[in-house]
Each structure stands twice: as C-alpha cells, then as structure tokens.
N, C-alpha and C positions, 0 to 999 in steps of 0.2 A: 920403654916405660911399662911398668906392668897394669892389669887391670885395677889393679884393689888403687892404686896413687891415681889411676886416671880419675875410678868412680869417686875417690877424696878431693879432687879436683873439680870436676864435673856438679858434685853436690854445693861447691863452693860459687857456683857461675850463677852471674845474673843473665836472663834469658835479653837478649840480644836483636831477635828474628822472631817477629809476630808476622804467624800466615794469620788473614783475614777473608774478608768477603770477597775479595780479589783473587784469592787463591796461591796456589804452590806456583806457578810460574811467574807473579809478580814478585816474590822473594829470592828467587833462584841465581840471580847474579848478585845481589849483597849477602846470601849465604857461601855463593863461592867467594868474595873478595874477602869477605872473613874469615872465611878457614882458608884463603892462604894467607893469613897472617898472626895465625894461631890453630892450633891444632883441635881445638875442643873448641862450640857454640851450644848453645844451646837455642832451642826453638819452641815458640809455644802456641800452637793450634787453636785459635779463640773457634767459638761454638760456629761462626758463620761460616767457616772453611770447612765444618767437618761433614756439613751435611751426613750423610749417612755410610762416610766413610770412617772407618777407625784412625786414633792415633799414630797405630802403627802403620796400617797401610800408607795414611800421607805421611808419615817419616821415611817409608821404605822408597816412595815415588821420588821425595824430594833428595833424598841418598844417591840416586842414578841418576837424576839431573845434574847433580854436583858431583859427582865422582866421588861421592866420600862413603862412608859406614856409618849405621846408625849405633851408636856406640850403647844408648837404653833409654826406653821411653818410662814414663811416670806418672799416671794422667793424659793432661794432655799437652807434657811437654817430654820432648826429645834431646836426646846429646849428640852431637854429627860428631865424628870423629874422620879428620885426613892423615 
C-alpha cells in the first residue's frame, strides 16, 4: 500500500490509544494487540503524558516498544504503522 492511501486512511481513523498520566508503558500491550489486528492506530498524547517530552519523541519511544513505525504525528497525536 502506498503512502498517499495509507495517509487517506490514517486521516480517516479514530484515535484508539490514549497515553495518559500512566504513561507509554501502561498502553504498550493494547497498542501491540491492535496493530496486530490492523495495520494502522492511531494514538493520542493527553498533556499529562507529555511532560516535557515531545509528541514525537513519545511516538518514537512507544514505536520500539511495539515493533512498529511511526507512520506521522499531527499535534499531538500519532499513526503507528505495522
């Protein structure tokens, strides 16, 4: 699948996987049982998760936990891509 159908797809998703005040390892096993059961999630970084880290960095941390790619962030949410 090419990008430009993924990003039409990806723009189409409702975010799925809220990190919170708990952080990126209380989401890390229902973001992997997700994306094996679909190839695109979406994720959305409420303010208490980001402390003073970027979007992108917790997309990129939460990427290597789950074996997946951060497919594009927007704010502050991300698209995992497996």
């Amino acid at each position: 699948m090419c990008a430009q159908e993924l990003r039409k797809r990806a723009h189409d998703l409702d975010v799925t996987v809220w990190v919170g005040k708990s952080g990126i390892e209380a989401v890390v096993d229902e973001l992997d049982d997700q994306l094996s059961d679909r190839d695109l999630v979406k994720v959305k970084f409420l303010r208490s998760a980001r402390g003073a880290a970027t979007t992108e960095e917790l997309a990129d941390d939460l990427a290597r936990r789950t074996d997946a790619e951060v497919f594009e962030t927007r704010g502050h949410t991300a698209v995992m891509h497996r």
